[in-house]
mmCIF file of the N, C-alpha and C atoms, coordinates in Angstrom:
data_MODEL
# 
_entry.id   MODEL 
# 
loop_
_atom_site.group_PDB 
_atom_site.id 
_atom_site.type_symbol 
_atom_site.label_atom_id 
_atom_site.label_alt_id 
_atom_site.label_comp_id 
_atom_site.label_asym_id 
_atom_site.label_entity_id 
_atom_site.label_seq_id 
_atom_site.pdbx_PDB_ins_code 
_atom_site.Cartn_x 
_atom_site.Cartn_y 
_atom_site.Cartn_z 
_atom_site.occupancy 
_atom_site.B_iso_or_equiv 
_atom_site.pdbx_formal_charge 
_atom_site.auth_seq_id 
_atom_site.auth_comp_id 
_atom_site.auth_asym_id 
_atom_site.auth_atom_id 
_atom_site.pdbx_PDB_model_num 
ATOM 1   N N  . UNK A 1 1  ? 0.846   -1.186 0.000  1.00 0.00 ? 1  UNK A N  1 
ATOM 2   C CA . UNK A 1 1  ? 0.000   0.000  0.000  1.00 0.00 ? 1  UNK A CA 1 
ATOM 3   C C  . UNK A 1 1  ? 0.886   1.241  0.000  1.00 0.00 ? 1  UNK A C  1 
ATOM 4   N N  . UNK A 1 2  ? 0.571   2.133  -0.868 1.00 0.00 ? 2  UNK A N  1 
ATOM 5   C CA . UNK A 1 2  ? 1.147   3.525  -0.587 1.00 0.00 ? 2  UNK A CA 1 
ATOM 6   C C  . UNK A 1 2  ? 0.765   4.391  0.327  1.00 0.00 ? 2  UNK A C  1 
ATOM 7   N N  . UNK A 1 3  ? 1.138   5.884  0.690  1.00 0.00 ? 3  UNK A N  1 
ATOM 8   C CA . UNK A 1 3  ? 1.218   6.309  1.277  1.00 0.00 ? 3  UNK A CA 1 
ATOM 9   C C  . UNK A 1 3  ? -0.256  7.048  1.110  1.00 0.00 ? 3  UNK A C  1 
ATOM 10  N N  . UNK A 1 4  ? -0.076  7.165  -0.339 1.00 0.00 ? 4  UNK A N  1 
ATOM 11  C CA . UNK A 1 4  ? -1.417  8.368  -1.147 1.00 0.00 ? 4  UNK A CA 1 
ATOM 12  C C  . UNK A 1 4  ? -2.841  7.369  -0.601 1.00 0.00 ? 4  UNK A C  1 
ATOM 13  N N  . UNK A 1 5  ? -2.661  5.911  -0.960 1.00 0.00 ? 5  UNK A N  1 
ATOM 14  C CA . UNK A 1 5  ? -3.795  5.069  -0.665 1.00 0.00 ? 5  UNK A CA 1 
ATOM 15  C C  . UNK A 1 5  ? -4.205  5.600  1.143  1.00 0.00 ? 5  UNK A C  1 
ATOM 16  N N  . UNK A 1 6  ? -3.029  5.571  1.577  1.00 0.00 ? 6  UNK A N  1 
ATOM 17  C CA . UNK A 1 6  ? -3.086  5.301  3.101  1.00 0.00 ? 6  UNK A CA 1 
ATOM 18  C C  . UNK A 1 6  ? -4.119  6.394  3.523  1.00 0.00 ? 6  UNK A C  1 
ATOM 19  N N  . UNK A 1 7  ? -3.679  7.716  3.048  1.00 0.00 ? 7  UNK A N  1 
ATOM 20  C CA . UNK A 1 7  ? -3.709  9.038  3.138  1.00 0.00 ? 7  UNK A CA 1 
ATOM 21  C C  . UNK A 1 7  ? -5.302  9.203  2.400  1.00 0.00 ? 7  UNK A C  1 
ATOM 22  N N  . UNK A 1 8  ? -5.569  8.411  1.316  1.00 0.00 ? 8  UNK A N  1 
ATOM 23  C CA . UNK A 1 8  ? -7.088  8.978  0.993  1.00 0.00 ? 8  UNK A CA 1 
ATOM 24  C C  . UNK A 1 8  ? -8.132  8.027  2.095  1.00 0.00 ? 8  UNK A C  1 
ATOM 25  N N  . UNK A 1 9  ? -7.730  6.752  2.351  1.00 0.00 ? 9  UNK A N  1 
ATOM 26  C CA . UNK A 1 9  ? -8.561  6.010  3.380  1.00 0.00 ? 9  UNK A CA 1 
ATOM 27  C C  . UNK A 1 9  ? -8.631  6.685  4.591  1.00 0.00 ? 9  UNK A C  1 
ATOM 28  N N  . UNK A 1 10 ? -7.394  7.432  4.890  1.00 0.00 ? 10 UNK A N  1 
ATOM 29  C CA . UNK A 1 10 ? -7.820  8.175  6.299  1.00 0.00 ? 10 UNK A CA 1 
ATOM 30  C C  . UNK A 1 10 ? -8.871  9.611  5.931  1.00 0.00 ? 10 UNK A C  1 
ATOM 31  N N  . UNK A 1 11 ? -8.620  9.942  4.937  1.00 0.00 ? 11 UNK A N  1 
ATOM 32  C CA . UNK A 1 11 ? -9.418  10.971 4.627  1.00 0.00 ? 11 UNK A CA 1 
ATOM 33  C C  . UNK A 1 11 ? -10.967 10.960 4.650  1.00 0.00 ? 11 UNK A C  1 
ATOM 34  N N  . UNK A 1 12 ? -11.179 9.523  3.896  1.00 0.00 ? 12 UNK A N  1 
ATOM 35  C CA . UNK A 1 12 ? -12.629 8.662  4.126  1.00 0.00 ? 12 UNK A CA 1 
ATOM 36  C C  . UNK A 1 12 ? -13.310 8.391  5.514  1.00 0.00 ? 12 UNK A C  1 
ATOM 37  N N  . UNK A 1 13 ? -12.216 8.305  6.496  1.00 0.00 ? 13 UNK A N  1 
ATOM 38  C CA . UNK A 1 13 ? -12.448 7.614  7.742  1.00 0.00 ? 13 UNK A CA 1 
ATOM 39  C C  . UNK A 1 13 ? -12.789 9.130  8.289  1.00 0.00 ? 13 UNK A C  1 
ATOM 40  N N  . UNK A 1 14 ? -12.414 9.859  7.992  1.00 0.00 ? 14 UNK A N  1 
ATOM 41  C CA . UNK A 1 14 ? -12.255 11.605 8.626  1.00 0.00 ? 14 UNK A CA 1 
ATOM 42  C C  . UNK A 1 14 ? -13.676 12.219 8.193  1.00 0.00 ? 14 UNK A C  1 
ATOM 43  N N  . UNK A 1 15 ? -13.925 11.678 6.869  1.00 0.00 ? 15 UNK A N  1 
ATOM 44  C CA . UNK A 1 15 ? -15.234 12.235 6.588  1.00 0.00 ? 15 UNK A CA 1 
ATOM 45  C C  . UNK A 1 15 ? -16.418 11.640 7.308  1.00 0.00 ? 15 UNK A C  1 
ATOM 46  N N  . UNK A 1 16 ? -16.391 10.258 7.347  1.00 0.00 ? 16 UNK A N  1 
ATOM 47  C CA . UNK A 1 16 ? -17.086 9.477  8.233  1.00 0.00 ? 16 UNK A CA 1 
ATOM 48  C C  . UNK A 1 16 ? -17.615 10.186 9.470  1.00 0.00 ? 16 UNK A C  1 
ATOM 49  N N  . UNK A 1 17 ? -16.636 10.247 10.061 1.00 0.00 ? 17 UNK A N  1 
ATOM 50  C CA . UNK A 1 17 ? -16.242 10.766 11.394 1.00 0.00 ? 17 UNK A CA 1 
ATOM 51  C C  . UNK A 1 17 ? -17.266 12.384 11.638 1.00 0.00 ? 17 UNK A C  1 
ATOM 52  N N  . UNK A 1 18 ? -16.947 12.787 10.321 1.00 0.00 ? 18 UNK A N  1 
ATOM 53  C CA . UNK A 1 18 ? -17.646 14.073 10.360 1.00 0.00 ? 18 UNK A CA 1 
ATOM 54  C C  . UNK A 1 18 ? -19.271 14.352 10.383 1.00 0.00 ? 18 UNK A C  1 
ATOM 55  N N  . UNK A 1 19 ? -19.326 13.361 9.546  1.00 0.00 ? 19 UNK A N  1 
ATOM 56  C CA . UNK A 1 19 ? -20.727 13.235 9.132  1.00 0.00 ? 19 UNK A CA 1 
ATOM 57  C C  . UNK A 1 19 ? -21.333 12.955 10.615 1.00 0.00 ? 19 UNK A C  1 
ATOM 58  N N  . UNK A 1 20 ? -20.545 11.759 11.338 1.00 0.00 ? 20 UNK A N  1 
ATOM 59  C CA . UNK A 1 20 ? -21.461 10.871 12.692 1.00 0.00 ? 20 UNK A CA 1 
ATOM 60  C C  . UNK A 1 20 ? -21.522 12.066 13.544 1.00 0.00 ? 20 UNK A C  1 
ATOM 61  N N  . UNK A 1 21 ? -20.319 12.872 13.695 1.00 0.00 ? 21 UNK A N  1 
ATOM 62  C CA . UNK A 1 21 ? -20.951 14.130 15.008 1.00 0.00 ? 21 UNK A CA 1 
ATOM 63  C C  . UNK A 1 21 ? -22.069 14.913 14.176 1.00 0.00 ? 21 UNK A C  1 
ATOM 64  N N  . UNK A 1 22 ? -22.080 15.401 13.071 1.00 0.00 ? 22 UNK A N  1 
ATOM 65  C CA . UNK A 1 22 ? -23.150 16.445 12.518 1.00 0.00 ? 22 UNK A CA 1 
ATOM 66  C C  . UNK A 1 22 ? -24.449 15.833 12.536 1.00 0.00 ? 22 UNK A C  1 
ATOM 67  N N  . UNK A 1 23 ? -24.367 14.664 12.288 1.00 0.00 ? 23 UNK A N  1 
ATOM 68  C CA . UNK A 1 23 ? -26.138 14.004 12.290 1.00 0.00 ? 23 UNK A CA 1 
ATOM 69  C C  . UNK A 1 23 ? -26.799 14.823 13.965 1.00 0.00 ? 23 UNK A C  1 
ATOM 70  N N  . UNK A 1 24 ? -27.766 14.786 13.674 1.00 0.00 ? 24 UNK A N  1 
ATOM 71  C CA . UNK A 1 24 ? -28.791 15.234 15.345 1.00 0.00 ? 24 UNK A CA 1 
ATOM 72  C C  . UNK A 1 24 ? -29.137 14.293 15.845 1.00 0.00 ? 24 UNK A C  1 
ATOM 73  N N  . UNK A 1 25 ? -29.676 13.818 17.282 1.00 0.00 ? 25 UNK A N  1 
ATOM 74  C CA . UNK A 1 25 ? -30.267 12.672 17.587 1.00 0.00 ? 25 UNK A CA 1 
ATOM 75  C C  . UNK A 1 25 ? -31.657 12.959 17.342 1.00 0.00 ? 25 UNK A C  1 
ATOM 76  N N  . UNK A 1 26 ? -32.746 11.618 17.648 1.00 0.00 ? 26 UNK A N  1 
ATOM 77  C CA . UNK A 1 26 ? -34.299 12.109 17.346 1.00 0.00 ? 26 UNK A CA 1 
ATOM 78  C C  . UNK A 1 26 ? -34.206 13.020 19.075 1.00 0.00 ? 26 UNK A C  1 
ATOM 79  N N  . UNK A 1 27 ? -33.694 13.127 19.918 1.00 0.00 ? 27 UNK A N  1 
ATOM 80  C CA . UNK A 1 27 ? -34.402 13.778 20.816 1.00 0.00 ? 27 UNK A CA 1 
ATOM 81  C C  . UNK A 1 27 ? -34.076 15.065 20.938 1.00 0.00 ? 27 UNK A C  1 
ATOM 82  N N  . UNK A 1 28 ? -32.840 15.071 20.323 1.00 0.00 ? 28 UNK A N  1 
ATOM 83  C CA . UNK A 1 28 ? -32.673 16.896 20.702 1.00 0.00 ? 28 UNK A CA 1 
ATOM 84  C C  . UNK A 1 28 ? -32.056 17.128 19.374 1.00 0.00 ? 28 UNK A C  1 
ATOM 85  N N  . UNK A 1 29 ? -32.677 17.345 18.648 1.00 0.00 ? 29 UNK A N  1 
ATOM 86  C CA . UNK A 1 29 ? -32.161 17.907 17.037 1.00 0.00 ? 29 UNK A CA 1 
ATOM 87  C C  . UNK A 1 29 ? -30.977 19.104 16.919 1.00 0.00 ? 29 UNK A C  1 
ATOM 88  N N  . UNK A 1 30 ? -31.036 19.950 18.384 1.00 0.00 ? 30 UNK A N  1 
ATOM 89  C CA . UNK A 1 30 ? -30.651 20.796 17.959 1.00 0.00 ? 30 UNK A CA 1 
ATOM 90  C C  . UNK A 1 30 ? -28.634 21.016 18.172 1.00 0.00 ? 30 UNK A C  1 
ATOM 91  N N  . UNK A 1 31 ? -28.289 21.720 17.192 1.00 0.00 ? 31 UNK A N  1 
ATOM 92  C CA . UNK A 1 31 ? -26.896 21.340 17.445 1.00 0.00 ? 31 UNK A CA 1 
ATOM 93  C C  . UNK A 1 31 ? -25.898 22.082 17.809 1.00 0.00 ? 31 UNK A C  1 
ATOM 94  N N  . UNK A 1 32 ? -24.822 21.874 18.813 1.00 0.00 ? 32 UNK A N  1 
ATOM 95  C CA . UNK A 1 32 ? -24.465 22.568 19.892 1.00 0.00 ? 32 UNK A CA 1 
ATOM 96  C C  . UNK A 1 32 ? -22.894 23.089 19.409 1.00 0.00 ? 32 UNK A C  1 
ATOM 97  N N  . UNK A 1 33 ? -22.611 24.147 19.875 1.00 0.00 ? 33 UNK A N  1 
ATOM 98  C CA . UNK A 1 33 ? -21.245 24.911 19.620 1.00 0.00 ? 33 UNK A CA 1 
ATOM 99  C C  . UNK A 1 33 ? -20.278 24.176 19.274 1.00 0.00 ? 33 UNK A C  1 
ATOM 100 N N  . UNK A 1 34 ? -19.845 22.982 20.472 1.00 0.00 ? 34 UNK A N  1 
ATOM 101 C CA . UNK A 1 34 ? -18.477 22.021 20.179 1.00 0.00 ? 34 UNK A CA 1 
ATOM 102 C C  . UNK A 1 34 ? -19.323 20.974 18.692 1.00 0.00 ? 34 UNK A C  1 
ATOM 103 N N  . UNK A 1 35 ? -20.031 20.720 18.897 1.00 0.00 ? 35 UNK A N  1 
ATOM 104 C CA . UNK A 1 35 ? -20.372 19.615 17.682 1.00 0.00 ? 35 UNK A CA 1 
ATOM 105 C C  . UNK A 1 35 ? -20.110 20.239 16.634 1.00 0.00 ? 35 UNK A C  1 
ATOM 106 N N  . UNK A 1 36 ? -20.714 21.317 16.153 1.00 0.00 ? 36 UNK A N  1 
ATOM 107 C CA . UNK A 1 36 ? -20.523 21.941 15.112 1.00 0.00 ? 36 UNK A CA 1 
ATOM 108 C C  . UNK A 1 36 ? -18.700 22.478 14.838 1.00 0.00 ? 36 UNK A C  1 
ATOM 109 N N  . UNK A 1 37 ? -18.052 22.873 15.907 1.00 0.00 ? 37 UNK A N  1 
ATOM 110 C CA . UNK A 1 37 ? -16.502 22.961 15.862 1.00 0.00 ? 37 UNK A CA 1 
ATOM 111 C C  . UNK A 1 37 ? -15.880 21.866 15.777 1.00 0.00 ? 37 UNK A C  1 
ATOM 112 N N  . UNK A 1 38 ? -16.332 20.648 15.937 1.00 0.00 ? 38 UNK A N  1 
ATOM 113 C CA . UNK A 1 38 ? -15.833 19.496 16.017 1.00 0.00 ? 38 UNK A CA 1 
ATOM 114 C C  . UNK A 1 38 ? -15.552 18.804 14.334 1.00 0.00 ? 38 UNK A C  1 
ATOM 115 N N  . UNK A 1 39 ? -17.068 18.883 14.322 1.00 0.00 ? 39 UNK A N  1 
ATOM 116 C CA . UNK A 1 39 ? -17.541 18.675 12.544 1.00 0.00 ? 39 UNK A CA 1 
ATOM 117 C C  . UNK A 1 39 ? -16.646 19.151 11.351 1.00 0.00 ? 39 UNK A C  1 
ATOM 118 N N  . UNK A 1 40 ? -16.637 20.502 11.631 1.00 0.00 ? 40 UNK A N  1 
ATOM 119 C CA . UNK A 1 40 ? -16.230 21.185 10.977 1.00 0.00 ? 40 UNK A CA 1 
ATOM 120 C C  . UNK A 1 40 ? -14.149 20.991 10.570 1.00 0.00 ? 40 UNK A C  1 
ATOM 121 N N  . UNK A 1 41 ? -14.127 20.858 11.954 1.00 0.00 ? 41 UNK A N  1 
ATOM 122 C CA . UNK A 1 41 ? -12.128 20.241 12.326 1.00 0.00 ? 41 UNK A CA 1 
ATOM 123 C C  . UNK A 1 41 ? -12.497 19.216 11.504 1.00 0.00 ? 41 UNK A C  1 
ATOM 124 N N  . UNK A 1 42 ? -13.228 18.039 11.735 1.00 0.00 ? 42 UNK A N  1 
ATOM 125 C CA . UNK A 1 42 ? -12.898 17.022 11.213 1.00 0.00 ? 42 UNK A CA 1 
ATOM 126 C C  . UNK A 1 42 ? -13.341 17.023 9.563  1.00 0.00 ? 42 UNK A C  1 
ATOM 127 N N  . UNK A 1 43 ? -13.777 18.148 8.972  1.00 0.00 ? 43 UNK A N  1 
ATOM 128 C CA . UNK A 1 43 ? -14.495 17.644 7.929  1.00 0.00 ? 43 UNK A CA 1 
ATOM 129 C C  . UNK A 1 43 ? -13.043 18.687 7.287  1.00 0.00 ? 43 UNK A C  1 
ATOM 130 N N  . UNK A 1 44 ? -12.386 19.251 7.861  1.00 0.00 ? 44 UNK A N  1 
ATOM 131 C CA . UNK A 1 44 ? -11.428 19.907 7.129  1.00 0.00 ? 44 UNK A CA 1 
ATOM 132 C C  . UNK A 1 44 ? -9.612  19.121 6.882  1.00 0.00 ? 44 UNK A C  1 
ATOM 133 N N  . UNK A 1 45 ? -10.110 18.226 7.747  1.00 0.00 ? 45 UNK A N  1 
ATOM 134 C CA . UNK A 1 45 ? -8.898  17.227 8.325  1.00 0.00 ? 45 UNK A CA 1 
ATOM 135 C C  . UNK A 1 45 ? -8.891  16.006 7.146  1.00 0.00 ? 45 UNK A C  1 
ATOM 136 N N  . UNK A 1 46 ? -10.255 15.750 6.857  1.00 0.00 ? 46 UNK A N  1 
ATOM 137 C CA . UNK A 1 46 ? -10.644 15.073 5.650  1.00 0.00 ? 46 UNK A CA 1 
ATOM 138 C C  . UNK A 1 46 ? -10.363 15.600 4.187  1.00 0.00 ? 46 UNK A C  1 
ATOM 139 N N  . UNK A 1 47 ? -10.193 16.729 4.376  1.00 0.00 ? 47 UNK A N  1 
ATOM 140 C CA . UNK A 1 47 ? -10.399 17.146 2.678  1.00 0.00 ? 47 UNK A CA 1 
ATOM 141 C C  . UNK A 1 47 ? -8.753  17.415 2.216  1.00 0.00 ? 47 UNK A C  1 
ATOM 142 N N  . UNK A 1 48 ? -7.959  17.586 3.731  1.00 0.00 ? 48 UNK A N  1 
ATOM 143 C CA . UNK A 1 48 ? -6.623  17.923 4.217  1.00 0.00 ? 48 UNK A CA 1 
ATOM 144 C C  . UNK A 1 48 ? -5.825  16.616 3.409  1.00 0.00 ? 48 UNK A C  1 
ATOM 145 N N  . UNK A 1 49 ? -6.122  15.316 3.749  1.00 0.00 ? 49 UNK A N  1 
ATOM 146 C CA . UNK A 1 49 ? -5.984  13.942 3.807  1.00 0.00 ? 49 UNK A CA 1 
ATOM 147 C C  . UNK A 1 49 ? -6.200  13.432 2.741  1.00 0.00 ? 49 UNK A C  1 
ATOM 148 N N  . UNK A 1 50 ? -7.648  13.867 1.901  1.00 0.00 ? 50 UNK A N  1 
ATOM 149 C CA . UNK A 1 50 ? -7.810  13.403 0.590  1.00 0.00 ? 50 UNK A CA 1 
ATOM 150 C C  . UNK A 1 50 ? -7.102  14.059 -0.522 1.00 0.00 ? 50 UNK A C  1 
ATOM 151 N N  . UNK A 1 51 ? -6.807  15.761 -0.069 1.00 0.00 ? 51 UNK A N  1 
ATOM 152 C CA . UNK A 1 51 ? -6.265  15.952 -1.379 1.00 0.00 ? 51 UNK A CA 1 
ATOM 153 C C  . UNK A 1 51 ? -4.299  15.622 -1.271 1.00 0.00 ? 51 UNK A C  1 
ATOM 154 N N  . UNK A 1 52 ? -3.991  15.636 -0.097 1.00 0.00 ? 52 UNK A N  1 
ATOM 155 C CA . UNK A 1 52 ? -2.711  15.171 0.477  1.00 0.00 ? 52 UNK A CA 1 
ATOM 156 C C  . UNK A 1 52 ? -2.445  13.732 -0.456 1.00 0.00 ? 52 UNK A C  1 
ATOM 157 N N  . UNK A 1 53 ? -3.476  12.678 -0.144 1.00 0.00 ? 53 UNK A N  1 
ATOM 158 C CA . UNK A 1 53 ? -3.723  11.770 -0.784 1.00 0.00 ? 53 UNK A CA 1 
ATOM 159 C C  . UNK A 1 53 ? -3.620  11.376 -2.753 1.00 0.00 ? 53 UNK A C  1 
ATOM 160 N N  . UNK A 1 54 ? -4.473  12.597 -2.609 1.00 0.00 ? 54 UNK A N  1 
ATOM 161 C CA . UNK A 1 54 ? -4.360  12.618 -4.160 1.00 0.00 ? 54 UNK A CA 1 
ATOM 162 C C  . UNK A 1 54 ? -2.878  12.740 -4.987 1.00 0.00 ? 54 UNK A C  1 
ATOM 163 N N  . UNK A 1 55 ? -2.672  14.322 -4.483 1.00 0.00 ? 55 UNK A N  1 
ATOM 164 C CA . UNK A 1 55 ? -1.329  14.161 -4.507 1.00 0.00 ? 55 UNK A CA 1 
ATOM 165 C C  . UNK A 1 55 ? -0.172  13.366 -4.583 1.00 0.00 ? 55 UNK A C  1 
ATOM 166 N N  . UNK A 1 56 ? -0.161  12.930 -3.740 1.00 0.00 ? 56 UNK A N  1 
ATOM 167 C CA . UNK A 1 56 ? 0.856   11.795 -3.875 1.00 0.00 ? 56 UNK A CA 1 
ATOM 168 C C  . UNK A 1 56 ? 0.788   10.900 -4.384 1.00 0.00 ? 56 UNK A C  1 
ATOM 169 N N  . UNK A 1 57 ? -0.406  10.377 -4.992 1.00 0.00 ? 57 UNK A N  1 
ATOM 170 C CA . UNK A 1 57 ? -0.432  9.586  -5.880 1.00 0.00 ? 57 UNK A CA 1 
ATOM 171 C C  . UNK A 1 57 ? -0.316  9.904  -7.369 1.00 0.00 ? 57 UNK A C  1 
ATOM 172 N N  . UNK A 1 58 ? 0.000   11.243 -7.779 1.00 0.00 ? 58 UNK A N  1 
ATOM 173 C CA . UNK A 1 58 ? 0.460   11.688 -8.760 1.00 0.00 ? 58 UNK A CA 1 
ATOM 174 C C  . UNK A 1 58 ? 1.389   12.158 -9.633 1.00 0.00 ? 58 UNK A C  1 
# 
């Protein structure tokens, strides 16, 4: 495995990650300061990773 492979699977795993804090639960929909700062880190950590990823595989 390369590095670029390594690097876009973590990127996948990062987006994942992002998506599971941003969803709401059914009881309290509404969404709170750290979740949304959280989301947001991780959804930038992902795009960080995928295009890092890309890269290097090029």
């Amino acid at each position: 495995m390369t590095l670029g492979l390594v690097l876009l699977l973590a990127g996948g795993f990062l987006l994942g990650g992002a998506w599971s804090v941003w969803r709401t639960d059914e009881d309290s929909p509404d969404r709170g300061g750290p979740q949304v700062a959280l989301a947001v880190v991780l959804l930038v950590a992902a795009l960080i990773a995928t295009a890092a990823g890309i890269l290097r595989m090029v």
